[in-house]
mmCIF file of the N, C-alpha and C atoms, coordinates in Angstrom:
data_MODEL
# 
_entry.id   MODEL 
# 
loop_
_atom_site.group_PDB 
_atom_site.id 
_atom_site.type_symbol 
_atom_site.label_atom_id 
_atom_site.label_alt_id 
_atom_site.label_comp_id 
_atom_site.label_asym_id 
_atom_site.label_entity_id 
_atom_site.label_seq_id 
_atom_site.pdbx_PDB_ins_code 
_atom_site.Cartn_x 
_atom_site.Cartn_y 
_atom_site.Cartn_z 
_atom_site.occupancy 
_atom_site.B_iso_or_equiv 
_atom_site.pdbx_formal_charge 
_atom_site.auth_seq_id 
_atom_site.auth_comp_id 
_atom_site.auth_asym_id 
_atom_site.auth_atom_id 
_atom_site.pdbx_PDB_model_num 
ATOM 1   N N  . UNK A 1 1  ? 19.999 88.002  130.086 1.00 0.00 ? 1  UNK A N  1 
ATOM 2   C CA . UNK A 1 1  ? 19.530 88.320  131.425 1.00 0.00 ? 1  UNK A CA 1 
ATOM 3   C C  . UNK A 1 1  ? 18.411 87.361  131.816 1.00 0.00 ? 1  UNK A C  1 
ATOM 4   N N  . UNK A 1 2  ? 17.974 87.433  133.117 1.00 0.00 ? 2  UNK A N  1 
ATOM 5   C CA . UNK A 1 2  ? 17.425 86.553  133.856 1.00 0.00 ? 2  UNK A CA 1 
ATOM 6   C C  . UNK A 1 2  ? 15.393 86.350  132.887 1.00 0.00 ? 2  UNK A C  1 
ATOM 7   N N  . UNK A 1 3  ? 15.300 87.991  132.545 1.00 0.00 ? 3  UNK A N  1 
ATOM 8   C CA . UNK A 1 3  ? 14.021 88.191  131.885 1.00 0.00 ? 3  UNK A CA 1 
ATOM 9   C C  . UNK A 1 3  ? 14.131 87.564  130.771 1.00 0.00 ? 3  UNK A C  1 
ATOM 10  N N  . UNK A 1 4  ? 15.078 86.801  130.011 1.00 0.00 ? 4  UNK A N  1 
ATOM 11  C CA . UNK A 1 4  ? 14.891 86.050  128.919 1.00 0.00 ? 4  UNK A CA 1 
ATOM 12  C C  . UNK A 1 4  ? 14.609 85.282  128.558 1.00 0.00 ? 4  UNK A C  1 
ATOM 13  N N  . UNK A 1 5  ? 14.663 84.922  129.781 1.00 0.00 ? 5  UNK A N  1 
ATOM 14  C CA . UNK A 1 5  ? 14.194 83.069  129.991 1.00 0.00 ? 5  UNK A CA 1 
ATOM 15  C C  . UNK A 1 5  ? 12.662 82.992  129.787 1.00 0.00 ? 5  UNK A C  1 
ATOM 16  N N  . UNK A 1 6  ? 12.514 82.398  129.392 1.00 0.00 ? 6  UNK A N  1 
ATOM 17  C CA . UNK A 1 6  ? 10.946 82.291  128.696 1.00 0.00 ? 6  UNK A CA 1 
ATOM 18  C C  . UNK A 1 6  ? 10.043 81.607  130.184 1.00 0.00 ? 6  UNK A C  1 
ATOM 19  N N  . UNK A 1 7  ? 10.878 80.526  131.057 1.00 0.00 ? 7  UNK A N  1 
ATOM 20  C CA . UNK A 1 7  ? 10.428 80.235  132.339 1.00 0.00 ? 7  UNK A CA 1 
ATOM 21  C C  . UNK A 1 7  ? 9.928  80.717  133.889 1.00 0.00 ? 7  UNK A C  1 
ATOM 22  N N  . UNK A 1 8  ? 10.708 81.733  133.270 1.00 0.00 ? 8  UNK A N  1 
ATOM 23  C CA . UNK A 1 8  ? 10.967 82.695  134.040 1.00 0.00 ? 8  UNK A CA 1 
ATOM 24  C C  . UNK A 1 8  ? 9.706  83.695  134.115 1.00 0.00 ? 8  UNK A C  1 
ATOM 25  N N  . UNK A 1 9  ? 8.039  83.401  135.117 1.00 0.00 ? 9  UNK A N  1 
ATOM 26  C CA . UNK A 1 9  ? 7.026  84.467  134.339 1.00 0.00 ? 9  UNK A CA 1 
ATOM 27  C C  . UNK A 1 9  ? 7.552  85.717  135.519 1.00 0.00 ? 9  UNK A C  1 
ATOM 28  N N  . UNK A 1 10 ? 8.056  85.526  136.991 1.00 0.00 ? 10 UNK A N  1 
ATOM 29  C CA . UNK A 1 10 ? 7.469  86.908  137.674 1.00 0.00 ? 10 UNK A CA 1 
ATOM 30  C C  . UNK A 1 10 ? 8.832  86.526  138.524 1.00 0.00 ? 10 UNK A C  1 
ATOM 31  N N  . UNK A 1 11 ? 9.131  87.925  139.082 1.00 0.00 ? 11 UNK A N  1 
ATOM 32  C CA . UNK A 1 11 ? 10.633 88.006  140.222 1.00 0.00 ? 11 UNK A CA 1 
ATOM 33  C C  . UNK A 1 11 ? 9.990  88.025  141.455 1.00 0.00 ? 11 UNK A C  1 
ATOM 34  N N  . UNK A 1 12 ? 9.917  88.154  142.870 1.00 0.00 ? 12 UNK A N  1 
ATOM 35  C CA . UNK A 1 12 ? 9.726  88.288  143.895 1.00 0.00 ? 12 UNK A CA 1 
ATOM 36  C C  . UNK A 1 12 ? 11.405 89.534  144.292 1.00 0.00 ? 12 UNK A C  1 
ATOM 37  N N  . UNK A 1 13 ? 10.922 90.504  144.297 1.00 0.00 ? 13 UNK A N  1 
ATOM 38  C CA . UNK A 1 13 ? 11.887 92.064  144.436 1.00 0.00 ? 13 UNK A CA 1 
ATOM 39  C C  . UNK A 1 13 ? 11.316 92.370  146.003 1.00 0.00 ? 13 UNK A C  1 
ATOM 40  N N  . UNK A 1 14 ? 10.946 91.700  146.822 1.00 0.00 ? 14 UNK A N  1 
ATOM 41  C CA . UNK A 1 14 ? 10.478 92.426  148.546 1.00 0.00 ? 14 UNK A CA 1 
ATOM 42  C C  . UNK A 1 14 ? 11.703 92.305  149.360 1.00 0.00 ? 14 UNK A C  1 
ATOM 43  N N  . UNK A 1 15 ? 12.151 91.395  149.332 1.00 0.00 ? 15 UNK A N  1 
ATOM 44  C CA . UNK A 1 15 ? 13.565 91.378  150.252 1.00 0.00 ? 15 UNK A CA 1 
ATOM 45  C C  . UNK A 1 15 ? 14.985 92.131  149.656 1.00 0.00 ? 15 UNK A C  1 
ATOM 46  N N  . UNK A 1 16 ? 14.879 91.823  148.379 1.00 0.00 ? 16 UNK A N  1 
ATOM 47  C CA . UNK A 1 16 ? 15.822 93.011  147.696 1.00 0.00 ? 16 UNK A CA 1 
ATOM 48  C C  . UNK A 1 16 ? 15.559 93.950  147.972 1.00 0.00 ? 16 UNK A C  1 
ATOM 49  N N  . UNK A 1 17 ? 14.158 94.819  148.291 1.00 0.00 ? 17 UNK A N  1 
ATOM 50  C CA . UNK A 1 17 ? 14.110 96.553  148.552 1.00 0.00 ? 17 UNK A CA 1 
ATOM 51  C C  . UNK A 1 17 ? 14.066 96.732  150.467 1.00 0.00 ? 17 UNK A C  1 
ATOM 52  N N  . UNK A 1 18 ? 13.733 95.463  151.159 1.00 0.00 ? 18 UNK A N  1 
ATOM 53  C CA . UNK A 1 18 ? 14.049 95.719  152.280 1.00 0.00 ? 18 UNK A CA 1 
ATOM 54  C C  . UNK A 1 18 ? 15.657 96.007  152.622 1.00 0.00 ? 18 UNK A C  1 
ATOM 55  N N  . UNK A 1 19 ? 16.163 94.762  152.284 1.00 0.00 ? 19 UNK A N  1 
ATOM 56  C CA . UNK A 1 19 ? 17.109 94.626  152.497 1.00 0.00 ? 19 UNK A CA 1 
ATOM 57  C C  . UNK A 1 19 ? 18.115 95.672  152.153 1.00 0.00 ? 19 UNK A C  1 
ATOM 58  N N  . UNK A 1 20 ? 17.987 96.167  151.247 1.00 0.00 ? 20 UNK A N  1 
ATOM 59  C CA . UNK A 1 20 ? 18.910 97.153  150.726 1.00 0.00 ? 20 UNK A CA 1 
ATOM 60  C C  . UNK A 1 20 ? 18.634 98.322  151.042 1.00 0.00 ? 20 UNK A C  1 
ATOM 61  N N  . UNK A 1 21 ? 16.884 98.737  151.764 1.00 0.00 ? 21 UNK A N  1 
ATOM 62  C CA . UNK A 1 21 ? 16.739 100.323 152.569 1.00 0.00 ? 21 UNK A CA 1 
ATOM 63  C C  . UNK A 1 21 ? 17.664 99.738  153.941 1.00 0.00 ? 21 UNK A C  1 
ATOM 64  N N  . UNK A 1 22 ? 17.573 99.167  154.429 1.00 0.00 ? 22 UNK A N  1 
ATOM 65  C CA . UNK A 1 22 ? 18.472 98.788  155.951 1.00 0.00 ? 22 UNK A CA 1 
ATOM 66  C C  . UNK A 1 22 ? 20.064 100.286 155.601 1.00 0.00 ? 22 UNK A C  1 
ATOM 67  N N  . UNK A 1 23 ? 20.266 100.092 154.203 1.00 0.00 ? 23 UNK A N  1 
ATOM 68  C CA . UNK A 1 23 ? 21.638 101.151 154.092 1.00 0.00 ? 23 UNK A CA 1 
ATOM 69  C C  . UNK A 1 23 ? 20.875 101.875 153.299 1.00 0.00 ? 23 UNK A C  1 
ATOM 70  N N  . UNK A 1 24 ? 20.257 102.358 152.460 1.00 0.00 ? 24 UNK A N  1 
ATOM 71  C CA . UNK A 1 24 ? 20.213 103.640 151.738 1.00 0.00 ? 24 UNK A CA 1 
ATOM 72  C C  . UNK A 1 24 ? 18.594 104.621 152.184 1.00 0.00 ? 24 UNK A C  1 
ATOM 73  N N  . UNK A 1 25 ? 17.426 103.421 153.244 1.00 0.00 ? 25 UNK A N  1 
ATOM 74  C CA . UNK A 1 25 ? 16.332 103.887 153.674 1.00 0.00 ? 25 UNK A CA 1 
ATOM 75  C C  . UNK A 1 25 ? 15.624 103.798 151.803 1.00 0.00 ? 25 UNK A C  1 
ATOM 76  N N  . UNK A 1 26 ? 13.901 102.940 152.609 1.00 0.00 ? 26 UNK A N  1 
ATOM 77  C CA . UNK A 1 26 ? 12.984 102.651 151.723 1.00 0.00 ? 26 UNK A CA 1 
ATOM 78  C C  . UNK A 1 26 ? 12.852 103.755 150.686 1.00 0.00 ? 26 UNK A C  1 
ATOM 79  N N  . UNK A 1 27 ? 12.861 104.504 150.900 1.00 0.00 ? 27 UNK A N  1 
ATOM 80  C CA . UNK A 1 27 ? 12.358 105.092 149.617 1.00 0.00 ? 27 UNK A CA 1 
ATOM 81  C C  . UNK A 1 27 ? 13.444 105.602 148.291 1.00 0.00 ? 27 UNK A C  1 
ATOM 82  N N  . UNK A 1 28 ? 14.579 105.544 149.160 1.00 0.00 ? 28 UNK A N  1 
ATOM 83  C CA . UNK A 1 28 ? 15.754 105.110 147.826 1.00 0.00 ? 28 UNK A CA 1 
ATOM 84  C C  . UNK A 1 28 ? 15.913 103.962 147.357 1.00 0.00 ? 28 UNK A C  1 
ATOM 85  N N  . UNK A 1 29 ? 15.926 103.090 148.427 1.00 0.00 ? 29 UNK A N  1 
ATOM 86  C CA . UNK A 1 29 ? 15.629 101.450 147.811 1.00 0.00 ? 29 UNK A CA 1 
ATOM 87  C C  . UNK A 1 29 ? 14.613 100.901 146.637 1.00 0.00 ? 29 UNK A C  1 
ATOM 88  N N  . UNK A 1 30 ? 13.226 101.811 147.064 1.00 0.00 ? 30 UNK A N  1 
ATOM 89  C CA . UNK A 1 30 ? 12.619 101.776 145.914 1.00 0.00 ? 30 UNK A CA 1 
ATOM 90  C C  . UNK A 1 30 ? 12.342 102.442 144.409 1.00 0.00 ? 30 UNK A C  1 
ATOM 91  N N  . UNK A 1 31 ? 13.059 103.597 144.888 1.00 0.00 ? 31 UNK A N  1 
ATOM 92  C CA . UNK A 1 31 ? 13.655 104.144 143.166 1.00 0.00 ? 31 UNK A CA 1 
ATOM 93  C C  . UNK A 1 31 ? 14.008 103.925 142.809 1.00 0.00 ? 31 UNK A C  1 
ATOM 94  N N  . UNK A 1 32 ? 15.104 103.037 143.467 1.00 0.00 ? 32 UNK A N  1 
ATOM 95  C CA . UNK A 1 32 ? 16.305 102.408 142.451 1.00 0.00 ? 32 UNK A CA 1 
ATOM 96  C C  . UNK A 1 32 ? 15.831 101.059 142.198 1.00 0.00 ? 32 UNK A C  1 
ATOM 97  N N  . UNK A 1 33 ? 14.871 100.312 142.564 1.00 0.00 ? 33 UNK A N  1 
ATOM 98  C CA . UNK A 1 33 ? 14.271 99.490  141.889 1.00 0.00 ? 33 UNK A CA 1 
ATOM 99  C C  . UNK A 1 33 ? 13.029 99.716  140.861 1.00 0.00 ? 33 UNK A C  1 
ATOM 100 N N  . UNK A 1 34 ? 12.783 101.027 141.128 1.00 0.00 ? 34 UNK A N  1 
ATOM 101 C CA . UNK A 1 34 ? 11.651 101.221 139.962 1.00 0.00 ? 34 UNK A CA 1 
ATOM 102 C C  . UNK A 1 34 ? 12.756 101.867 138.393 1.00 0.00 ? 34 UNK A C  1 
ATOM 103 N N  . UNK A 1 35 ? 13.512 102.450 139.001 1.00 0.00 ? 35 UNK A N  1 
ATOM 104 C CA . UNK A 1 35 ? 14.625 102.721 138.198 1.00 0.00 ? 35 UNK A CA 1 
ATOM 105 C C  . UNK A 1 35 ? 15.494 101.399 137.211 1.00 0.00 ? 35 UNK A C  1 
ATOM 106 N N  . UNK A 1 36 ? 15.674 100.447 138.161 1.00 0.00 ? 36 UNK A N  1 
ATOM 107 C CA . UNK A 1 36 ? 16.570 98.877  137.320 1.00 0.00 ? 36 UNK A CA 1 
ATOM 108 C C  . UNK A 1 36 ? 15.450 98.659  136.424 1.00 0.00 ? 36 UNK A C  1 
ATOM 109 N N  . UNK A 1 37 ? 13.792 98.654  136.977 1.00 0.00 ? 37 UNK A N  1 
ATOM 110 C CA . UNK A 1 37 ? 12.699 97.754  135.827 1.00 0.00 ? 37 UNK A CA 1 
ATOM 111 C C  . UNK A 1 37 ? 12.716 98.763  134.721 1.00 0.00 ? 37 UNK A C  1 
ATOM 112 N N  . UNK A 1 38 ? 12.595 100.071 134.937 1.00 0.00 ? 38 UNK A N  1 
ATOM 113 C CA . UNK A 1 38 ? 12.669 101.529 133.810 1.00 0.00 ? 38 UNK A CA 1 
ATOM 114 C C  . UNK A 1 38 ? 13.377 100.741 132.770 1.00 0.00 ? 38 UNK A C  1 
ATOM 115 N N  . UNK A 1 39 ? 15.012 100.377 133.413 1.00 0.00 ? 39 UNK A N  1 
ATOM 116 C CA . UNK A 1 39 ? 15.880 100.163 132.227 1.00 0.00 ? 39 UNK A CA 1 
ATOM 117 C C  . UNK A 1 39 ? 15.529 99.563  131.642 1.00 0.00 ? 39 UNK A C  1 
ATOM 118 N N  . UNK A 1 40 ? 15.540 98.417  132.362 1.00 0.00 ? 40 UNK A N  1 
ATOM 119 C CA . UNK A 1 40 ? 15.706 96.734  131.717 1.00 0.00 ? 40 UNK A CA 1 
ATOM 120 C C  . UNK A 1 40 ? 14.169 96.579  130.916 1.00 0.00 ? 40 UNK A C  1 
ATOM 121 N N  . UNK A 1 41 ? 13.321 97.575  130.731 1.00 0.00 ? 41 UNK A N  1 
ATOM 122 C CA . UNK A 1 41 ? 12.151 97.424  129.569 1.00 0.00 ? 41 UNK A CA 1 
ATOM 123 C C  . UNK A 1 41 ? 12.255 97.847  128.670 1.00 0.00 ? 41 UNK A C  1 
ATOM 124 N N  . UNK A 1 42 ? 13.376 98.800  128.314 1.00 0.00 ? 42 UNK A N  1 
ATOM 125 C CA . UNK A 1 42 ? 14.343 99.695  127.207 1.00 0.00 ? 42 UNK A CA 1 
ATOM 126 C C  . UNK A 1 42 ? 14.958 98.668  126.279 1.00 0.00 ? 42 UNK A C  1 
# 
């Protein structure tokens, strides 16, 4: 995955959670992105 990359220090996630409340509204947009980082630190 993209976090493996050792180059890789920080994501920019603002237009991914806009963009994606436009259909599900901000505050599902952002669970489910606090939800993807939950995983992906597992």
């Amino acid at each position: 995955a993209l976090a493996a990359i050792p180059e890789i220090t920080e994501f920019n996630i603002g237009h991914n959670i806009i963009s994606r409340s436009i259909f599900v509204g901000l505050n599902q947009a952002v669970g489910e992105m606090i939800e993807a980082i939950s995983k992906s630190e597992k």
